[in-house]
C-alpha positions as CSV (number, residue, x, y, z in Angstrom):
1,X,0.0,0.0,0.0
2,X,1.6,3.6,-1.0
3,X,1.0,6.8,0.7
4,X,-1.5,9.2,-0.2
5,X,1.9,11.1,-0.9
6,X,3.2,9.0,-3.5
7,X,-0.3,7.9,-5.2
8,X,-0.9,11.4,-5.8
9,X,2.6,12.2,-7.4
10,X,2.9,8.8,-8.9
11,X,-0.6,10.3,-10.8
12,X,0.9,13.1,-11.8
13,X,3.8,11.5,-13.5
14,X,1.4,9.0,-15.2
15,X,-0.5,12.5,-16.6
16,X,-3.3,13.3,-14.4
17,X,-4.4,16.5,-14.7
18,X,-7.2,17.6,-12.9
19,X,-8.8,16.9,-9.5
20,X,-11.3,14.3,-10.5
21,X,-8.4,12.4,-12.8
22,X,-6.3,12.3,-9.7
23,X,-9.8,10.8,-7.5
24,X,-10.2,8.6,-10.7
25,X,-6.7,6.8,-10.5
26,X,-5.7,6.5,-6.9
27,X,-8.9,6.1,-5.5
28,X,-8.3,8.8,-2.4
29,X,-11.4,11.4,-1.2
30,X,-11.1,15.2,-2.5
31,X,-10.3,16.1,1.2
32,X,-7.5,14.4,0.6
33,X,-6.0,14.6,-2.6
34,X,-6.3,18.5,-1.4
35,X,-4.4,18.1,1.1
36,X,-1.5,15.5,-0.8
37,X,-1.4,18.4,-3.3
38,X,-0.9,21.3,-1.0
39,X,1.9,19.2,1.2
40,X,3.8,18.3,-2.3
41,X,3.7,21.8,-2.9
42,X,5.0,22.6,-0.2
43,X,7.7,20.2,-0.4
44,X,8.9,21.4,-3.6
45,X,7.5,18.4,-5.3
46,X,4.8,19.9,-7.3
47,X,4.6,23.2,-9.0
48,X,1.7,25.3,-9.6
49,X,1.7,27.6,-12.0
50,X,-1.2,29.7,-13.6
51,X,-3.0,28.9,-16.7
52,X,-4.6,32.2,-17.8
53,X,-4.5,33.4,-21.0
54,X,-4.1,36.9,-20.0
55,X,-7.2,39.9,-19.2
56,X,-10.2,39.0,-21.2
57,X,-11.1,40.6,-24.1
58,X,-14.2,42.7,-22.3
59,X,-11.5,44.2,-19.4
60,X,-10.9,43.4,-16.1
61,X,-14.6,43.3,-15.2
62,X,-15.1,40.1,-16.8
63,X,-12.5,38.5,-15.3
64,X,-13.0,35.4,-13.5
65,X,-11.5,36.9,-10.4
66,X,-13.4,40.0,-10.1
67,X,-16.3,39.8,-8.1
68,X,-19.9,42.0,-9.1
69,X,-18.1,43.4,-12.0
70,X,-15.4,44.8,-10.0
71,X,-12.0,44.6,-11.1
72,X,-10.1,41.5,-9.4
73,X,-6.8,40.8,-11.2
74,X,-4.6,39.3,-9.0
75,X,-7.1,38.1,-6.3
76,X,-8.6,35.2,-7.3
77,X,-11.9,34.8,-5.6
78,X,-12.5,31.2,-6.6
79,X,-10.9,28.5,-7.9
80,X,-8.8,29.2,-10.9
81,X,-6.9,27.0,-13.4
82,X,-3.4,25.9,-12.0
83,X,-1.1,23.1,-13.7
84,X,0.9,21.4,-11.7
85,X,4.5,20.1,-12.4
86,X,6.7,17.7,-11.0
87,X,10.2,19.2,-9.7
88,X,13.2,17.1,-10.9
89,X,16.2,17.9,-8.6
């Protein structure tokens, strides 16, 4: 039996990319994939980086990280798109 650790990173490297893909092949609750993600982070096992595309065409007021039409870029308010990379030393 592997650690949530290693099921999770061991997913990664076998192209898992998203959330429910990672649930999908190692069989482990959101709660704690969450978590495995955030600790591999952390460890400098994974890297997030952002997927955006830049401001949208309509101005900041569209963008997904505004809230009521208010301008939010650089405060995400919700979940955005992140991919995440393995480190190799």
């Amino acid at each position: 039996m592997s650690s949530p650790l290693r099921a999770v990173l061991d997913a990664v490297d076998a192209g898992a990319r998203s959330r429910a893909d990672l649930g999908a092949r190692t069989g482990l609750r959101p709660d704690v994939i969450d978590a495995a993600l955030d600790h591999l982070v952390r460890m400098g096992r994974l890297e997030p980086s952002s997927l955006g595309g830049g401001c949208p065409p309509a101005g900041c007021g569209s963008c997904g990280s505004g809230v009521g039409g208010e301008p939010g870029c650089g405060t995400p308010s919700r979940p955005v798109l992140v991919q995440l990379t393995r480190r190799r030393p």
